[in-house]
SEPA-218751 format. One record per residue: residue number from 0; residue in one letter; x, y, z of N, C-alpha, C, O in turn. Coordinates in pm, 1 decimal. Example, Ala and Ser with C-alpha at 12.3 -4.5 7.8 and 13.67 -1.06 7.14 Angstrom:
residues 2
SITE  num  residu      n.c1      n.c2      n.c3     ca.c1     ca.c2     ca.c3      c.c1      c.c2      c.c3      o.c1      o.c2      o.c3
SITE    0       A    1319.0    -569.0     780.0    1230.0    -450.0     780.0    1320.0    -330.0     780.0    1423.6    -331.9     846.5
SITE    1       S    1285.0    -225.0     708.0    1367.0    -106.0     714.0    1290.0       3.0     787.0    1340.9     113.8     803.9
end
This chain:
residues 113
SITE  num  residu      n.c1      n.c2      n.c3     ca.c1     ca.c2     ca.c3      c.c1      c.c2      c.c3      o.c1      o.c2      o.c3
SITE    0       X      83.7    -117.5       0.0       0.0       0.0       0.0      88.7     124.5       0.0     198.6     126.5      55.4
SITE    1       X      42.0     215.4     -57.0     112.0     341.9    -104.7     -14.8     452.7      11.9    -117.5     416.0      69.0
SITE    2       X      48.6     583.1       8.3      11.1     693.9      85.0      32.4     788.7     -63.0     137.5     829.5    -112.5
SITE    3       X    -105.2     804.8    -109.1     -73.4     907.0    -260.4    -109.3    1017.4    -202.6    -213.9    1012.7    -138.0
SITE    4       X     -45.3    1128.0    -207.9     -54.2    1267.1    -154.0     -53.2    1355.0    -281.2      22.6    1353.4    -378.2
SITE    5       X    -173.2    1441.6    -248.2    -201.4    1512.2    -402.8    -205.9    1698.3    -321.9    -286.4    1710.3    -229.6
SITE    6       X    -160.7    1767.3    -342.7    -113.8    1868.5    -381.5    -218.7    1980.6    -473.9    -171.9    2021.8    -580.0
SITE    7       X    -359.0    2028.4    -432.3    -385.6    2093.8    -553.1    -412.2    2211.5    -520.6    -463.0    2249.9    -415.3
SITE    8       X    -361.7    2303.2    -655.4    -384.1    2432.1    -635.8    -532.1    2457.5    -686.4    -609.6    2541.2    -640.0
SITE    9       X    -554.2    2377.9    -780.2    -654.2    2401.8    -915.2    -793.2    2354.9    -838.2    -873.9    2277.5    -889.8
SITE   10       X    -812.8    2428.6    -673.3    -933.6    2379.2    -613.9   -1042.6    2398.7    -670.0   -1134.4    2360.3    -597.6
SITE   11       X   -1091.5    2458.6    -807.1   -1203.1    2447.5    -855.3   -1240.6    2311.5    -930.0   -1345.5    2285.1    -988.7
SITE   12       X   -1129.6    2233.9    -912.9   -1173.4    2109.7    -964.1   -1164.4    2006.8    -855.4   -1122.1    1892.7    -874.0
SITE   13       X   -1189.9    2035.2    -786.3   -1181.9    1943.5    -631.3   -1301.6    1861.0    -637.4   -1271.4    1741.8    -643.7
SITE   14       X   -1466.5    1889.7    -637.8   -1570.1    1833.5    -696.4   -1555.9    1715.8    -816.2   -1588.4    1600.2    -789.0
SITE   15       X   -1511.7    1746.6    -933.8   -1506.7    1694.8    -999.0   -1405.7    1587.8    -973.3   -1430.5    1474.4   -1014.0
SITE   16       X   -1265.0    1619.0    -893.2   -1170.4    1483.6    -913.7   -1181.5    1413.5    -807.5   -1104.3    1323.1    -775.3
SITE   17       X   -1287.9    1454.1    -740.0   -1380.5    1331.6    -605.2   -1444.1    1204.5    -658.2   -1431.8    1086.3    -626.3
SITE   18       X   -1526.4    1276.9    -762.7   -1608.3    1236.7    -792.8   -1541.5    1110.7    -896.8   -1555.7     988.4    -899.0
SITE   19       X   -1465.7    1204.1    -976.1   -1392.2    1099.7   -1082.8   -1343.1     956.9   -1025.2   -1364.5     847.5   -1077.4
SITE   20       X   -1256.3     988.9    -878.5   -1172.9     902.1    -823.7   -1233.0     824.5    -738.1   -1174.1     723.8    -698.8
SITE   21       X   -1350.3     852.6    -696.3   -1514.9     716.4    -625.5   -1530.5     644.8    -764.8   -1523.5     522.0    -770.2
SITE   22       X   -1557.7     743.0    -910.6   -1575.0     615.7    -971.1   -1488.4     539.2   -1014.9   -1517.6     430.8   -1065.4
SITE   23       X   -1387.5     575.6   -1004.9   -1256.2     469.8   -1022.8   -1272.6     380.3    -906.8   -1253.2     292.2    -990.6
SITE   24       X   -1278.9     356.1    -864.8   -1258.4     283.4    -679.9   -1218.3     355.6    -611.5   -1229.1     305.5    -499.6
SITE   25       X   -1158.7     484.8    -602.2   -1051.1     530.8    -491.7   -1101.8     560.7    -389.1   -1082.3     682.0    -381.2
SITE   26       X   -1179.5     515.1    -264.6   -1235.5     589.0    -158.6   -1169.6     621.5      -8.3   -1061.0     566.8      10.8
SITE   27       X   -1209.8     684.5      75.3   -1184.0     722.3     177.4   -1073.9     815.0     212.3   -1015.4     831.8     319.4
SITE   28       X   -1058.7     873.8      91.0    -985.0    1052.6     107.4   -1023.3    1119.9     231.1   -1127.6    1153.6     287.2
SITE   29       X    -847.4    1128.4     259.1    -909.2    1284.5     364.5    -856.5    1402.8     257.3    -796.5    1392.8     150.2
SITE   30       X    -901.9    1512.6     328.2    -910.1    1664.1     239.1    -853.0    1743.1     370.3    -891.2    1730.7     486.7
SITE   31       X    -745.0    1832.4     315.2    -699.5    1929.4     446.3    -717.7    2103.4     380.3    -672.2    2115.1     266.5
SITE   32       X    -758.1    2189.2     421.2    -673.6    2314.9     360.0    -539.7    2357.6     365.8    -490.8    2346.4     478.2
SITE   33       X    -473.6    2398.0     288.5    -323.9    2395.8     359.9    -251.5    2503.3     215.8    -249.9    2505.3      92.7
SITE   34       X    -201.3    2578.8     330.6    -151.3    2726.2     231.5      43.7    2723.3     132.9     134.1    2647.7     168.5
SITE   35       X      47.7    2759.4      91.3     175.3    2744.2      17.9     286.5    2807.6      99.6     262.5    2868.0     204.1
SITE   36       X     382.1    2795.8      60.7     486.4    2887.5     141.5     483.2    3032.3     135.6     484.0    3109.8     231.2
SITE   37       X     477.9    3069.8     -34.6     444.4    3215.7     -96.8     321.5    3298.4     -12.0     315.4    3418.9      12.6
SITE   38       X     242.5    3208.5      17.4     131.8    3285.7     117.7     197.1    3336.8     278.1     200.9    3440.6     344.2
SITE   39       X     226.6    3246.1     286.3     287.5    3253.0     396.1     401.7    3352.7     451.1     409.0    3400.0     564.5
SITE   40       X     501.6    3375.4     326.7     622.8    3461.3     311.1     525.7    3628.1     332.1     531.9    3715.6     418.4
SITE   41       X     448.8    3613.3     217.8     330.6    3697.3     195.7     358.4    3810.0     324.3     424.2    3913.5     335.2
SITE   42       X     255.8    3716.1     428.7     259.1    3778.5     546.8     358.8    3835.3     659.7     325.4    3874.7     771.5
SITE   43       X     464.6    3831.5     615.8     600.5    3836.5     629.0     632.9    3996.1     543.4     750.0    4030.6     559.5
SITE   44       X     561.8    4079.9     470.6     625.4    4122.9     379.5     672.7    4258.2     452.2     756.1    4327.7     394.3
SITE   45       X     621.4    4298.7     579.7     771.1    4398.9     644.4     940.9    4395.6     650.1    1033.1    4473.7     674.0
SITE   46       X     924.3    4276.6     618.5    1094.2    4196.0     665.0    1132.1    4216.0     508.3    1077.1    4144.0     425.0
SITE   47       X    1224.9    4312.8     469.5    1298.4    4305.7     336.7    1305.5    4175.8     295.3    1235.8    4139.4     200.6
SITE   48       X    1417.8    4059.9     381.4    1409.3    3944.8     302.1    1268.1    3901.5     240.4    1259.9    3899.5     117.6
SITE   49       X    1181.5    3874.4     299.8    1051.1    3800.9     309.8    1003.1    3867.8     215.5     934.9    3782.3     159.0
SITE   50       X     988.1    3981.0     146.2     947.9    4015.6      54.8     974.6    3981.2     -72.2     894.9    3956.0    -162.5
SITE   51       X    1136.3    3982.0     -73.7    1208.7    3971.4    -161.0    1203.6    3839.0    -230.4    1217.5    3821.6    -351.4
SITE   52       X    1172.9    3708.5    -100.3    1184.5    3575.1    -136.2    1007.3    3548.6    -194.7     972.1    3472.7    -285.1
SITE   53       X     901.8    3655.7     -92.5     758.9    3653.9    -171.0     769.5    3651.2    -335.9     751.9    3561.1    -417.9
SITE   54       X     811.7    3811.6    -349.4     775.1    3786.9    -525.1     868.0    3681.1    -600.8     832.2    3646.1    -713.2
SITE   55       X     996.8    3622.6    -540.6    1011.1    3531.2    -600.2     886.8    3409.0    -604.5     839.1    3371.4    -711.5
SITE   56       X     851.8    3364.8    -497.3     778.5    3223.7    -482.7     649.1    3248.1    -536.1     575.1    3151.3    -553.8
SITE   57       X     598.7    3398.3    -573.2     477.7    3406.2    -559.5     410.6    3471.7    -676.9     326.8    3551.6    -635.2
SITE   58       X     416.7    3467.5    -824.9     429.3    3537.1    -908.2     357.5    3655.3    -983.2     390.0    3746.5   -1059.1
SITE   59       X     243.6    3607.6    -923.5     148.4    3708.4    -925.5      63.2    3784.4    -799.5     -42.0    3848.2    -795.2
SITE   60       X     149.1    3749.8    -714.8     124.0    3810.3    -573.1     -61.1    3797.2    -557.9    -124.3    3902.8    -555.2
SITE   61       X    -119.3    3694.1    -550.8    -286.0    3661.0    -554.0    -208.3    3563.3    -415.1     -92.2    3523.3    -407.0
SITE   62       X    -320.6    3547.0    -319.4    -306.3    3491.7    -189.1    -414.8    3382.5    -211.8    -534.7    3407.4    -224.2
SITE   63       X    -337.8    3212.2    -217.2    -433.3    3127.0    -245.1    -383.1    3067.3    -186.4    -265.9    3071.5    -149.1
SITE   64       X    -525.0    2945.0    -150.1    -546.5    2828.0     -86.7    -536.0    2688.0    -156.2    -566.2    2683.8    -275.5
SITE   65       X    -498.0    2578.0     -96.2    -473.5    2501.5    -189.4    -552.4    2365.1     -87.7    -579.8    2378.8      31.5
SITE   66       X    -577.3    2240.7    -167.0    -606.4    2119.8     -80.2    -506.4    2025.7     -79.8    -432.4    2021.5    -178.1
SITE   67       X    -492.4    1962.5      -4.6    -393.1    1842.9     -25.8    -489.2    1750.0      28.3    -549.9    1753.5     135.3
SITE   68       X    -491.4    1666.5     -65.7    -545.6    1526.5     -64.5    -487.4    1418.1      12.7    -373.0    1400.6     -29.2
SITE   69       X    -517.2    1331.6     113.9    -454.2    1186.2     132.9    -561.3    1094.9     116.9    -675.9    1104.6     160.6
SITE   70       X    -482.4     956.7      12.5    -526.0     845.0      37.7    -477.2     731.3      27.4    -405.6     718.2     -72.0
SITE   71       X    -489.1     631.7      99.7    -395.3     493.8      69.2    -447.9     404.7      -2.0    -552.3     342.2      16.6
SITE   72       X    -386.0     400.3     -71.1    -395.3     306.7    -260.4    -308.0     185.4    -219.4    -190.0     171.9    -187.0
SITE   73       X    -406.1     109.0    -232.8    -335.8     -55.6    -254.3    -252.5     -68.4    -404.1    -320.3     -41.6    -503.3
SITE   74       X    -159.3     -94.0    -418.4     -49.7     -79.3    -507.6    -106.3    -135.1    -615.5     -61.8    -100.3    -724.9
SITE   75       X    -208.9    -227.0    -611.0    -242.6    -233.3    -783.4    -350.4    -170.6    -826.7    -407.3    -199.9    -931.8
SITE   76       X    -392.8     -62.2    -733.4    -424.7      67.2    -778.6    -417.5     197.1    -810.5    -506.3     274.7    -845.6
SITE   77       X    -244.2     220.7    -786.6    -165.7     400.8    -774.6    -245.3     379.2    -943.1    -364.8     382.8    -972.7
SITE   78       X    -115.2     355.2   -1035.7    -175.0     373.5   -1200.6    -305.4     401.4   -1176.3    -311.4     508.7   -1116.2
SITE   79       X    -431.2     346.5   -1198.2    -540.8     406.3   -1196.0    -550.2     517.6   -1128.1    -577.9     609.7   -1205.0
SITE   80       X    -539.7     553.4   -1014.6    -578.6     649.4    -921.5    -454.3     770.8    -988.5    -494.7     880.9   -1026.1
SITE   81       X    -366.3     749.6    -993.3    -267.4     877.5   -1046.2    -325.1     891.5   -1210.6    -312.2    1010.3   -1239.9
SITE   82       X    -378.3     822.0   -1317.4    -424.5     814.9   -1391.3    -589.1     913.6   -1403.0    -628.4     985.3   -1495.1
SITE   83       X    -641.5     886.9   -1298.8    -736.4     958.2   -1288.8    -711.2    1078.1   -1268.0    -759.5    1156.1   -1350.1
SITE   84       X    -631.8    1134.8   -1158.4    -564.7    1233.9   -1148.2    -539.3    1337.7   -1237.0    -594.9    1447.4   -1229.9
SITE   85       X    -452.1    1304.4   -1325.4    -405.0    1339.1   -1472.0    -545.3    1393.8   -1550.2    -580.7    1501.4   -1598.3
SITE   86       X    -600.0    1270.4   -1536.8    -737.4    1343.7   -1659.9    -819.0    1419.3   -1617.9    -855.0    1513.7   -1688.2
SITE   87       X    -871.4    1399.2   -1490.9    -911.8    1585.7   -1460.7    -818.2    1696.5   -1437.6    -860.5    1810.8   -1454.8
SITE   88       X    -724.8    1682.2   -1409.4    -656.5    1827.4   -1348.2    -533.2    1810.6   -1523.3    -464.4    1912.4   -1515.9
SITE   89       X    -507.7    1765.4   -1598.8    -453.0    1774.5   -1713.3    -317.4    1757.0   -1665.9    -283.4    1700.6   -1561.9
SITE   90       X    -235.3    1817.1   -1762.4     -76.8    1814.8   -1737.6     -32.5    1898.3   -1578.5     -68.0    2015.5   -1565.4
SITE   91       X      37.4    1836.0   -1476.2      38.8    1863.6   -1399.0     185.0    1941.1   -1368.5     214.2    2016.3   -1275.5
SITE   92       X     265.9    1894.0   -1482.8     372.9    2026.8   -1480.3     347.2    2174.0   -1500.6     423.5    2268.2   -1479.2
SITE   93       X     219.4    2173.8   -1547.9     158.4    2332.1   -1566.1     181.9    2376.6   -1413.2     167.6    2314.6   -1307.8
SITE   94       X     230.7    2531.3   -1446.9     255.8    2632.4   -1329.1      91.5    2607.7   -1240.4      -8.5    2612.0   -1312.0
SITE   95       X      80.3    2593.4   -1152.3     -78.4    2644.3   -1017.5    -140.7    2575.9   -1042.2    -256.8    2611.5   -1062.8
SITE   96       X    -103.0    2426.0   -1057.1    -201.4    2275.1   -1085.4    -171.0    2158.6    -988.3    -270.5    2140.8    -918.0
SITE   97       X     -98.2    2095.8    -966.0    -105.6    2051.0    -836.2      37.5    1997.3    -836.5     121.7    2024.0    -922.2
SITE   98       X      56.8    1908.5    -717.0     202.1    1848.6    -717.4     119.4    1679.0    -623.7      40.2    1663.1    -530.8
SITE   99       X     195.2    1588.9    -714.8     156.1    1441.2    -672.3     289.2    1367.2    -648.5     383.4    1361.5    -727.5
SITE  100       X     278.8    1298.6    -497.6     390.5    1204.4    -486.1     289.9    1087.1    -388.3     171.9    1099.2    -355.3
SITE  101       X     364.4    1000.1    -365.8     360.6     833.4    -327.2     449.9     830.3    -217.1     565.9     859.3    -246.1
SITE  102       X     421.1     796.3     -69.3     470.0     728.8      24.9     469.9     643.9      55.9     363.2     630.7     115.9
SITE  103       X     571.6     478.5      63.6     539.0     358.3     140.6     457.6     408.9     237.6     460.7     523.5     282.5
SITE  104       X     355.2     283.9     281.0     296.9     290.3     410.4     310.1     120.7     448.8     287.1      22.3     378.5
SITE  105       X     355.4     131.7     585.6     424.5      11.2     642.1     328.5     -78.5     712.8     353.6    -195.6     741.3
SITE  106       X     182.4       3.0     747.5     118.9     -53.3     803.3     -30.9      56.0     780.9     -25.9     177.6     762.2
SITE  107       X    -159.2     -30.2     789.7    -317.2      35.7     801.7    -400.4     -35.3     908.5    -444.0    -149.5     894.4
SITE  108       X    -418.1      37.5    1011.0    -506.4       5.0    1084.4    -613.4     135.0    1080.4    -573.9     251.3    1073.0
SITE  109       X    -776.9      90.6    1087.2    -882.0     158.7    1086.3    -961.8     168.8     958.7   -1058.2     245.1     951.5
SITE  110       X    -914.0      74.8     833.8   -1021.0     106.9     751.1   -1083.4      24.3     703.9   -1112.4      23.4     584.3
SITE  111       X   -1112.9     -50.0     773.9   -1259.1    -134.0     785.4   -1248.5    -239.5     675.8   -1346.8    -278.7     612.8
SITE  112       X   -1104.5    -290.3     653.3   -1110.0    -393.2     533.6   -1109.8    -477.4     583.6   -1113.4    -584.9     523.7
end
């Protein structure tokens, strides 16, 4: 079992890649809000550095929210589930679309299998 952690900026498609990824099989997502660093620096912007490192990280200086997804994918399901992924939210190297990685998970207790 894998820990797929999804990364999205592109929360207007959050609805839709729920929905997509129940009908794939993928269930029992948690959903967090969780802000970027650039937001964060943001608030920082009295401090010369912190400014300086803002408009780097932050390119259009807009203050956004992002979700990060967790769910644990039984390994002969990442492909599908990262697959699904892909086809709603599109190419994910695009700049303010999300970021997806995979953690071993060594052990699951609590989900009712």
């Amino acid at each position: 079992m894998q820990l797929l952690v999804l990364i999205l900026k592109k929360t207007e498609l959050v609805n839709e890649l729920m929905i997509e990824l129940a009908e794939a099989g993928i269930h029992g997502g948690t959903m967090i809000d969780s802000t970027g660093m650039a937001n964060v620096i943001g608030d920082l912007e009295d401090m010369p550095m912190f400014s300086l490192l803002r408009s780097v990280l932050n390119h259009d200086g807009r203050k956004e929210c992002s979700k990060t997804m967790l769910f644990v994918v039984k390994d002969a399901e990442m492909d599908k589930a990262r697959q699904t992924i892909r086809n709603v939210l599109g190419d994910l190297s695009a700049p303010n679309t999300a970021v997806m990685f995979a953690l071993p998970v060594t052990f699951v207790e609590g989900l009712g299998e």
